[in-house]
C-alpha positions in Angstrom: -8.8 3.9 -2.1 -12.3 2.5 -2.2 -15.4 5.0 -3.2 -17.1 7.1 -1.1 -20.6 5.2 -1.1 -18.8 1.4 -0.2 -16.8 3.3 2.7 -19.2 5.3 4.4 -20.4 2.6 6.4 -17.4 0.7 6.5 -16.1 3.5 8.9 -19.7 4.4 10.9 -20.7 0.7 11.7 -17.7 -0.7 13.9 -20.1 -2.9 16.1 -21.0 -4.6 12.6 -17.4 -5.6 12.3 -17.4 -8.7 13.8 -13.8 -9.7 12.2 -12.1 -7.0 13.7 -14.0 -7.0 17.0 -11.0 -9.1 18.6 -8.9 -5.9 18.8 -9.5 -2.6 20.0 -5.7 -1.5 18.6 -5.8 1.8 15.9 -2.4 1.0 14.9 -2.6 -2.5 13.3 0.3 -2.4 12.4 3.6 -0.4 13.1 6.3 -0.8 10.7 9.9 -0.5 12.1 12.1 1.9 10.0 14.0 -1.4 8.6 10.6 -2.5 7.2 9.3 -5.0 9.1 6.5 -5.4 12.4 6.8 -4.1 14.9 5.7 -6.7 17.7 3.8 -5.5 20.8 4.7 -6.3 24.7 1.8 -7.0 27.3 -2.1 -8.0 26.0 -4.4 -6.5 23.4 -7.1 -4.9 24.9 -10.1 -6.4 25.7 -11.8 -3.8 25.5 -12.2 0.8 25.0 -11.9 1.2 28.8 -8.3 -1.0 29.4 -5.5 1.4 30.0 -2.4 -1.3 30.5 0.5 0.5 27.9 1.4 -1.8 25.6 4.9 -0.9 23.6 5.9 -1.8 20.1 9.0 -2.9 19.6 10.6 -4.2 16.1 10.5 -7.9 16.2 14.0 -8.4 15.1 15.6 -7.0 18.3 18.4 -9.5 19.5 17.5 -11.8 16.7 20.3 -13.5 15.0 19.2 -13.2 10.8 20.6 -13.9 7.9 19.2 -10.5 6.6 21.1 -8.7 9.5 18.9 -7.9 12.9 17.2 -3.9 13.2 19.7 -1.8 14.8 16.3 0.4 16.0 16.2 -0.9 20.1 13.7 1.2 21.3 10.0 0.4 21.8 7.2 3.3 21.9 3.8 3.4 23.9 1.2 2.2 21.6 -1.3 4.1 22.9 0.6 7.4 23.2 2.0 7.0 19.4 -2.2 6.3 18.5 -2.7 9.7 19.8 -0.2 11.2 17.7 -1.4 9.5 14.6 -5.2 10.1 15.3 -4.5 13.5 16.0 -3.2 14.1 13.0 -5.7 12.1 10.9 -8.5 14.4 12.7 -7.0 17.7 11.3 -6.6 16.4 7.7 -10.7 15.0 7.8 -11.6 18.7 9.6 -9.3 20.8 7.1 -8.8 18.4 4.0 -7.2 20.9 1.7 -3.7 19.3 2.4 -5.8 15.7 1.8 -7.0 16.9 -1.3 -3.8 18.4 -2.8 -2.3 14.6 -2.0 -5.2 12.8 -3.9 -5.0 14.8 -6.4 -0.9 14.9 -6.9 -1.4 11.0 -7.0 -4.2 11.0 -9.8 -1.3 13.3 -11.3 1.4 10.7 -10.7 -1.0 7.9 -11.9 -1.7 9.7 -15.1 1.1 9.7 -15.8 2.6 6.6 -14.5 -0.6 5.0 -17.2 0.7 6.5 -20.0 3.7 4.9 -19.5 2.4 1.6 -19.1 -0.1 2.0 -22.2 3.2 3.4 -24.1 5.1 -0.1 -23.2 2.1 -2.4 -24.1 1.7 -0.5 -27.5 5.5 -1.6 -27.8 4.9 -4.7 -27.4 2.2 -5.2 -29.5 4.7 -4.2 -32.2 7.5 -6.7 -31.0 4.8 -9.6 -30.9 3.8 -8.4 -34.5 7.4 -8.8 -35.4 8.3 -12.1 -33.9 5.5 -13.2 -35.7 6.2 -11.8 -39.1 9.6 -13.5 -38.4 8.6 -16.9 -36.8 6.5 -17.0 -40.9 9.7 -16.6 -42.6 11.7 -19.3 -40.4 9.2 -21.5 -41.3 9.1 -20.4 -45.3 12.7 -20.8 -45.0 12.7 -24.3 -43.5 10.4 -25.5 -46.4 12.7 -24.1 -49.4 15.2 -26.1 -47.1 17.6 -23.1 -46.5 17.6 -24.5 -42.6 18.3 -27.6 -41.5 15.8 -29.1 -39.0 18.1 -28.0 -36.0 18.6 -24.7 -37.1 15.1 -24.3 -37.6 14.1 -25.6 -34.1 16.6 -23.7 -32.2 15.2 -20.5 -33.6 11.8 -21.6 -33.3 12.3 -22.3 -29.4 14.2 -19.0 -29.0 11.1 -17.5 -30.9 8.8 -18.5 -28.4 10.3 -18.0 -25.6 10.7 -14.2 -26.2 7.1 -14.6 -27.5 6.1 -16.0 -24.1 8.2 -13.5 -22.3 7.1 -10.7 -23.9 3.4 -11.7 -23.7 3.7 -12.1 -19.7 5.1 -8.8 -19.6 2.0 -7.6 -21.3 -0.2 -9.1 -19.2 1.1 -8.1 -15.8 1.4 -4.3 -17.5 -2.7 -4.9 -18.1 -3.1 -6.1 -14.6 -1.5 -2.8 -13.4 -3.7 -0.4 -15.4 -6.7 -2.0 -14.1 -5.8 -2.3 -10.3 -4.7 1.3 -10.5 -8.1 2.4 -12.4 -9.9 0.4 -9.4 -7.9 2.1 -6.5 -8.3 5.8 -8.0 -10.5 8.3 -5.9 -11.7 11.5 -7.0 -11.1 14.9 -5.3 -15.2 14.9 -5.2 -15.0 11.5 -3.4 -12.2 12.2 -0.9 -14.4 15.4 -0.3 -17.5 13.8 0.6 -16.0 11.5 2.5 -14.1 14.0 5.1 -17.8 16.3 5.4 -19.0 12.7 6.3 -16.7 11.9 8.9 -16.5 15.1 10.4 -19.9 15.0 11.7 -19.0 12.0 13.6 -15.7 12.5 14.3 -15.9 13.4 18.0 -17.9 10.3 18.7 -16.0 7.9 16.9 -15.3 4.6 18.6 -11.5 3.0 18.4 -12.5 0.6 16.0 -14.2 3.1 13.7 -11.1 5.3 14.1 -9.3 2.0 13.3 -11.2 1.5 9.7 -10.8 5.2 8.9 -7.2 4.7 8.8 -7.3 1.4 6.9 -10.3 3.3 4.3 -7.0 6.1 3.8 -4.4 3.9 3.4 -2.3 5.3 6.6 1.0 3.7 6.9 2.9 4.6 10.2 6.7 4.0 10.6 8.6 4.2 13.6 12.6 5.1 13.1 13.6 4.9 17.4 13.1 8.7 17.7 10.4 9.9 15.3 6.8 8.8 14.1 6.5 8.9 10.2 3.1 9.2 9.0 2.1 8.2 5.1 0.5 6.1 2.9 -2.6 7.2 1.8 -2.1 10.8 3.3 0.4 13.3 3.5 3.8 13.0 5.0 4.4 13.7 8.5 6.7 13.0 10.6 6.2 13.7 14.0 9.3 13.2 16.7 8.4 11.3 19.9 11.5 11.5 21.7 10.6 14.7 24.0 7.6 13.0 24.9 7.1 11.5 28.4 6.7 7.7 29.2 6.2 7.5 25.3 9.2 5.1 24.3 11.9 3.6 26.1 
């Protein structure tokens, strides 16, 4: 999640977003419960004041794959399903105590999550130490000529490849710790940034509403009967089949 002062006006300045200006769509995108798009029927609007429904549907409806084809056949009223979400977005920005708990159970899980990933990369500092302590001694033991020249390439090959190997794995483990320090927010930061969109809340346009969901990481699954709402936020899952005109 970005930090609070790089966001702010990410989510207040939606006529300034000129890349995302070509829709007008909150939910961008659906995921089907198999996973994948959902693909929507009839046009994007052109604009806040179009009111033709549009319904998701999961793109692999009917489709022969080699992956096997969704068995989910229903579409849902994008519109209608963008009120549930935003709904439910609002409440968590005007009472963020639920919010908070969530940030701060991921810090948690990250914490720890680190420590395991700092506990492998000190273990393979020490198997990198070793294969080098013993790549030494292959070679001492070539020169006495205790190995013939075959013997000694094939374990100095075998050598570097779990060198290499090992080194990669290293690497990405690195790569991990420092996305994951990037992408932390602070309970202070997830704070702020609710008391700042609450003042505006009321008057936020589509697109702005659009950017707050992207700036908390909402994902939104739809499973042919229920909404599931996550990501970034608290699970919800919010069941659509009562509701009228919104999937078919």
């Amino acid at each position: 999640m970005p930090r609070v002062d790089e966001i702010h006006g990410i989510a207040l300045m939606g006529v300034a977003q000129k890349a995302l200006l070509h829709t007008f769509d909150i939910l961008d995108p659906l995921f089907c419960a198999c996973g994948r798009r959902m693909a929507a029927s009839g046009q994007r609007r052109q604009n806040e004041k179009d009111n033709v429904p549009r319904h998701f549907r999961c793109n692999t409806v009917g489709r022969e794959l080699a992956e096997g084809a969704c068995t989910n056949a229903r579409s849902i009223r994008l519109d209608l399903a963008e009120n549930l979400v935003w709904g439910y977005i609002e409440q968590l920005i005007l009472n963020p105590r639920s919010l908070l708990e969530e940030v701060e159970l991921r810090r948690s899980l990250s914490r720890e999550r680190n420590q395991m990933i700092q506990d492998r990369i000190q273990m393979i500092g020490g198997e990198l130490e070793s294969i080098g302590q013993k790549q030494r001694l292959l070679l001492d033991l070539f020169l006495v000529g205790h190995l013939s020249k075959s013997e000694f390439t094939e374990k100095k090959i075998e050598l570097a490849r779990q060198r290499d190997t090992l080194e990669r794995e290293r690497g990405e483990k690195e790569g991990w710790l420092q996305e994951d320090e990037i992408s932390a927010a602070t309970v202070e930061e997830v704070q702020a940034f609710c008391e700042r969109m609450a003042q505006g809340l009321e008057r936020a346009t589509v697109l702005e509403k659009r950017n707050i969901l992207k700036i908390l990481q909402v994902k939104v699954m739809f499973d042919g009967s229920s909404l599931t709402i996550g990501g970034g936020v608290p699970v919800q899952k919010l069941f659509t089949s009562s509701l009228p005109q919104c999937q078919k």
